[in-house]
N, C-alpha and C positions, 0 to 999 in steps of 0.2 A: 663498657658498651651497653651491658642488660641496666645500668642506673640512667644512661639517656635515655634509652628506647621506654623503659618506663615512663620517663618526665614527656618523652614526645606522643605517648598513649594517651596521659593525663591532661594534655595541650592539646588533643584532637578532641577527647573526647570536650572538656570545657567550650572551645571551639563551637563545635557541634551543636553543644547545649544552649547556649547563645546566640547563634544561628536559627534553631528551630523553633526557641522562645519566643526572641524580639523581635525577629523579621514577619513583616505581614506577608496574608501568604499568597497575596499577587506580587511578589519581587520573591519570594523563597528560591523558584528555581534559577531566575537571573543571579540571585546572590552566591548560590550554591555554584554557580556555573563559574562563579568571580570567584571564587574559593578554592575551585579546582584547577585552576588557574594557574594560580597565584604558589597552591601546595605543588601540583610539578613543574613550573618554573621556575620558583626558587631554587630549588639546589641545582636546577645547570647555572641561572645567575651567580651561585655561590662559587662553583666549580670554576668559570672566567673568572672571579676575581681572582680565587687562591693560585690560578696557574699563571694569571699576570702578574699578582706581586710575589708570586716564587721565583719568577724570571728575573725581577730589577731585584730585590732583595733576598738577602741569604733565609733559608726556611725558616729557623726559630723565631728571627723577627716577624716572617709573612703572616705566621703560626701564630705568635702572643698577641703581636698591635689586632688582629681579628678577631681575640677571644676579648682582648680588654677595651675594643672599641663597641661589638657586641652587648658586654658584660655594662658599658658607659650607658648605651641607646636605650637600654632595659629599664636602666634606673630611672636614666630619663624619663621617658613615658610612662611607667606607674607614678613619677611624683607628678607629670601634667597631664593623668587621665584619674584623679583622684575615686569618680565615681567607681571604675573596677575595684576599687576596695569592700564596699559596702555591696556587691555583686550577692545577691542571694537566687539560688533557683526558685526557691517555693515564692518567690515575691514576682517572679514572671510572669507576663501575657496578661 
C-alpha cells in the first residue's frame, strides 16, 4: 500500500506539473475543474465496475483481467503518446 500511494504522489504531482506548465492560463481553472473531476470520479467509476464484474465472475478473475487489462491500456498509450517520453519540466512554457 505505502509503494502505491507513493507511485499515486508521483502521478499527481507530474499531473500537476503539466497542468500548470502547458495550460494557458485562461483555460487553467476550467482545466483544473476537468481534473477534479475526473480525480473524484474515477474511483466510484472504478468501484461500479469491480462490484459488477465481482457479481458475474468469481473475484480472482474480476481482480487479475483488471490489473492486466489496466497494465495492457498503460502500455498502450505510452507506445501511442511517444512525445510523454522526451517530457522535460525545464523545456516548459
Amino acid at each position: 500500500m505505502a509503494l502505491a500511494g507513493a507511485a499515486d504522489l508521483v502521478s499527481a504531482v507530474y499531473r500537476q506539473t503539466i497542468l500548470q506548465s502547458y495550460v494557458p492560463d485562461h483555460l487553467r481553472g476550467r482545466l483544473q475543474r476537468v481534473h477534479t473531476v475526473v480525480v473524484a470520479g474515477g474511483p466510484r467509476l472504478r468501484d461500479l465496475r469491480a462490484g459488477t464484474m465481482a457479481a458475474v465472475v468469481p473475484f480472482p478473475l474480476a481482480w487479475s483481467a483488471s490489473a492486466f487489462t489496466c497494465a495492457a491500456l498503460v502500455l498502450a498509450a505510452a507506445l501511442a503518446v511517444r512525445p510523454f517520453w522526451r517530457y522535460r519540466a525545464e523545456t516548459a512554457g
